[in-house]
Backbone bond lengths (Angstrom), bond angles and torsions (degrees), N, CA, C in turn:
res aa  C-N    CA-C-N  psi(-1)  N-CA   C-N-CA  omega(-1)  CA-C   N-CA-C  phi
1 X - - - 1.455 - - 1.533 111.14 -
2 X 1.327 112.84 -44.06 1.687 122.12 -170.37 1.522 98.88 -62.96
3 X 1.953 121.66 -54.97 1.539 134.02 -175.25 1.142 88.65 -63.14
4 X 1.645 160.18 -36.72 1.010 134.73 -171.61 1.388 125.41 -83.65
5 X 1.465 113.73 -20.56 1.714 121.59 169.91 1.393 113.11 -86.36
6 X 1.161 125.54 -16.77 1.418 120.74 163.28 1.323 121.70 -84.39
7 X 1.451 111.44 -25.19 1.950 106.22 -174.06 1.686 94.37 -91.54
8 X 1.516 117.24 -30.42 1.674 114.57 167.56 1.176 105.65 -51.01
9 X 2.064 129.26 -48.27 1.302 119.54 -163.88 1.628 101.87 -78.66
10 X 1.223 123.96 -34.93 1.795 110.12 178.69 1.548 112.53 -68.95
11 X 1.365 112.82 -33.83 1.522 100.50 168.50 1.642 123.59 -81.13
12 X 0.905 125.89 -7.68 1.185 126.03 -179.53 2.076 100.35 -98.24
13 X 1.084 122.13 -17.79 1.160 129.11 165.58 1.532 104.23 -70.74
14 X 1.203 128.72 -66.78 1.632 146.29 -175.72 1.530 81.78 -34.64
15 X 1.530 110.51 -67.64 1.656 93.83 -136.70 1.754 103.69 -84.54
16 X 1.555 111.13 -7.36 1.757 86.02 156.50 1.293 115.84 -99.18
17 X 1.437 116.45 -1.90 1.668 95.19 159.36 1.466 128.73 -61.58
18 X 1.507 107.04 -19.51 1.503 111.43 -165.72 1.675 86.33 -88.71
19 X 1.417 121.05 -55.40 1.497 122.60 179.46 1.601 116.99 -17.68
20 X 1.199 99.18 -51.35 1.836 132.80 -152.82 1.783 95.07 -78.03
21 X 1.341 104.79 -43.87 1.509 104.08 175.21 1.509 115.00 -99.03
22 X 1.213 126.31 56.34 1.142 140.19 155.33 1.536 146.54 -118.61
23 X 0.846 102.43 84.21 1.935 120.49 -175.24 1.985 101.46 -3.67
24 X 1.358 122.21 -51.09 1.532 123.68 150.93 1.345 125.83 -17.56
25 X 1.737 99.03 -81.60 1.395 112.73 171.95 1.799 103.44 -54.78
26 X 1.142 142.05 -87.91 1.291 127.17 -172.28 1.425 120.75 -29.26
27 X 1.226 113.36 -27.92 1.656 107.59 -177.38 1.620 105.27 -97.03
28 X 1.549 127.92 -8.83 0.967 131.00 142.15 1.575 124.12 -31.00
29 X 1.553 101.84 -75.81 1.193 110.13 -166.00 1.360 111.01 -73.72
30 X 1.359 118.16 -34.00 1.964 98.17 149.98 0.926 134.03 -27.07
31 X 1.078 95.71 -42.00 1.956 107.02 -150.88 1.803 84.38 -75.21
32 X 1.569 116.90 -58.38 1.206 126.01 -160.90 1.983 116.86 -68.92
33 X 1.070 87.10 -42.51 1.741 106.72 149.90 2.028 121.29 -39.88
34 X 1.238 77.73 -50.75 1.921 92.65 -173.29 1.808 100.21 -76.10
35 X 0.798 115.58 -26.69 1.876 119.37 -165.86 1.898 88.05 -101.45
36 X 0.974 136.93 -31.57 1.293 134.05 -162.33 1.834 102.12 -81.39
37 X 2.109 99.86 -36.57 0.908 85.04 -173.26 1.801 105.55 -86.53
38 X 0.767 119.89 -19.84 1.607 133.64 -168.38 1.740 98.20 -65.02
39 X 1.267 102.62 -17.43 2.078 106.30 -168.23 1.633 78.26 -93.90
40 X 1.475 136.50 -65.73 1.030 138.28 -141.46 1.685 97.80 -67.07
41 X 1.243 109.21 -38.72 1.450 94.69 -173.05 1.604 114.49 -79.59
42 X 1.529 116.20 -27.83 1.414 111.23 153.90 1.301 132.70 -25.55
43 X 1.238 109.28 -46.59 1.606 122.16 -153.37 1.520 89.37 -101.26
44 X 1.192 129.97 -31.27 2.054 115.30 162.63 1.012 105.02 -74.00
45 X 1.257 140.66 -44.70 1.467 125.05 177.12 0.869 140.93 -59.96
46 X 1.277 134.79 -41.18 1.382 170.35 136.47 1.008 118.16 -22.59
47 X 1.476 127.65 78.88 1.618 122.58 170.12 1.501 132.03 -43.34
48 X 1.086 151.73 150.73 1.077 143.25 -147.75 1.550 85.26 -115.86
49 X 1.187 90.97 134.53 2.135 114.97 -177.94 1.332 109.41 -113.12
50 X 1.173 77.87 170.03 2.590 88.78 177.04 1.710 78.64 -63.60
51 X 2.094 104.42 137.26 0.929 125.40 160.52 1.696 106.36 76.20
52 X 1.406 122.41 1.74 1.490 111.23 -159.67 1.284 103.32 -100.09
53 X 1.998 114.66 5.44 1.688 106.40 -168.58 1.818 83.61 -84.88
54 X 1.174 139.13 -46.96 1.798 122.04 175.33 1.622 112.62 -36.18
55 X 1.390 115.88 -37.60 1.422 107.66 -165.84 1.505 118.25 -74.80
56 X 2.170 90.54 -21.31 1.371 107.76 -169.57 1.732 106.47 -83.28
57 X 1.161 104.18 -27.95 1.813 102.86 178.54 1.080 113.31 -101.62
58 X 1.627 125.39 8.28 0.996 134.69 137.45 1.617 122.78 -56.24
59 X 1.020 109.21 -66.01 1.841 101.24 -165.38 1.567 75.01 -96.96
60 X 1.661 161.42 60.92 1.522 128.58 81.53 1.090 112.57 -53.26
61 X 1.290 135.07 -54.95 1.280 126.55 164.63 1.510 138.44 -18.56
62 X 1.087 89.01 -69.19 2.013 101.46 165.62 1.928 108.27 -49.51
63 X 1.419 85.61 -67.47 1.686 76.33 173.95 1.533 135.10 -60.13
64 X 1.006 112.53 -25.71 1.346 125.70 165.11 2.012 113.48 -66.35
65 X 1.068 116.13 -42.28 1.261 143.21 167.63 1.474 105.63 -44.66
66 X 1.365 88.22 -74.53 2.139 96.85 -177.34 1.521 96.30 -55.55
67 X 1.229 133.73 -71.10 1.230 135.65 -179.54 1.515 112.03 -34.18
68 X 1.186 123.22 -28.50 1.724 101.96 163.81 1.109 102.57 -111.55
69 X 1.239 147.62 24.33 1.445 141.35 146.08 1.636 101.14 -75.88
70 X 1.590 125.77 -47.80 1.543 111.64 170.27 1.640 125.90 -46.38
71 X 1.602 90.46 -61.32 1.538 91.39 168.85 1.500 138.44 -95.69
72 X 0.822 127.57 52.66 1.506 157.01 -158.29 1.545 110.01 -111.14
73 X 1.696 125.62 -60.42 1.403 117.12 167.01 1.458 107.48 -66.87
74 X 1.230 142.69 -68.53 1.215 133.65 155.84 1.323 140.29 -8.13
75 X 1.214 120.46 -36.55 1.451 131.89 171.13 1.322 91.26 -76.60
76 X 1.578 119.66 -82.73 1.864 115.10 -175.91 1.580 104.97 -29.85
77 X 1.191 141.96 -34.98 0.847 108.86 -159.65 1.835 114.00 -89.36
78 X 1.426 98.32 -15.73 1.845 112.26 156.92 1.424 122.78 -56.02
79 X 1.475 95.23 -59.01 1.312 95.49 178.10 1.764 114.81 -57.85
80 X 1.195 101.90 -42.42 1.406 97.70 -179.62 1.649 119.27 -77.09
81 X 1.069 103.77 -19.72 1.530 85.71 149.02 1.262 132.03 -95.96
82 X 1.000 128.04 12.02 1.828 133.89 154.84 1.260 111.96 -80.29
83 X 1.523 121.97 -14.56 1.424 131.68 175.82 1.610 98.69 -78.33
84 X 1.336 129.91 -45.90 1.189 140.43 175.64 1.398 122.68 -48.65
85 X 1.639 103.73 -76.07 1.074 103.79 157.75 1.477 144.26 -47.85
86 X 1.209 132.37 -41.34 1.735 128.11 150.17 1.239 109.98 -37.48
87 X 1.773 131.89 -51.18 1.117 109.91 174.51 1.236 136.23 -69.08
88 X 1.141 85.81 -1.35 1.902 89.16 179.75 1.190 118.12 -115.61
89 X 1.751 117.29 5.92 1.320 122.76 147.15 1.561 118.38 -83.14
90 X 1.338 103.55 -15.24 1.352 96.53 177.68 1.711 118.61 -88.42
91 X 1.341 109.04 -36.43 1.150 110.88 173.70 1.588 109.80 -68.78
92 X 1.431 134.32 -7.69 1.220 134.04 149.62 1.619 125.58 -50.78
93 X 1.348 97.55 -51.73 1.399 116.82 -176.31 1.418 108.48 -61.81
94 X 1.640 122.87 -51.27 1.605 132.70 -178.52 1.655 95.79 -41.34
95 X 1.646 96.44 -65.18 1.866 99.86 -163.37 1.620 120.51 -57.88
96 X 1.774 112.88 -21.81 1.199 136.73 -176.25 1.955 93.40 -63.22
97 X 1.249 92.10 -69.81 1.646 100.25 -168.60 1.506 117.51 -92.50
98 X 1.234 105.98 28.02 1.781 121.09 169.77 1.949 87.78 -114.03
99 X 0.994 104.36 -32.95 1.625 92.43 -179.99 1.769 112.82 -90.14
């Protein structure tokens, strides 16, 4: 169980590091960047009308949405290295107090 959450956390690290460095992914997050901002400025401009508070917690939603679709490989790849690191404080600790 333990070899399986650590070789899940280095591979699942690997593959958004490789994600993250890809000309794709960057033109992704333009793209997703550009619509997030185009919703955000809607929703300041845009007075709120009969029926318009659904439309309005509607696209927070969306924007909020895109916004963890940007940072989403990035985070895994934190988290997964805090998955790393514990194990490799712990396997410090075993050899510490086996000696």
């Amino acid at each position: 169980m333990v070899d399986n959450r650590l070789s899940e956390s280095v591979r699942r690290k690997g593959a958004m590091q490789q994600l993250l460095a890809t000309d794709g992914w960057q033109m992704l997050v333009r793209m997703l960047t550009e619509i997030r901002s185009l919703r955000a400025t809607e929703l300041v401009t845009n007075p709120v009308s009969d029926g318009g508070l659904y439309k309005q917690e509607f696209d927070k939603g969306i924007i909020q949405g895109l916004q963890q679709v940007i940072d989403m490989p990035a985070t895994i790849v934190e988290e997964s290295q805090m998955v790393i690191k514990a194990f490799d404080r712990a396997e410090e600790e075993e050899i510490d107090n086996a000696a």
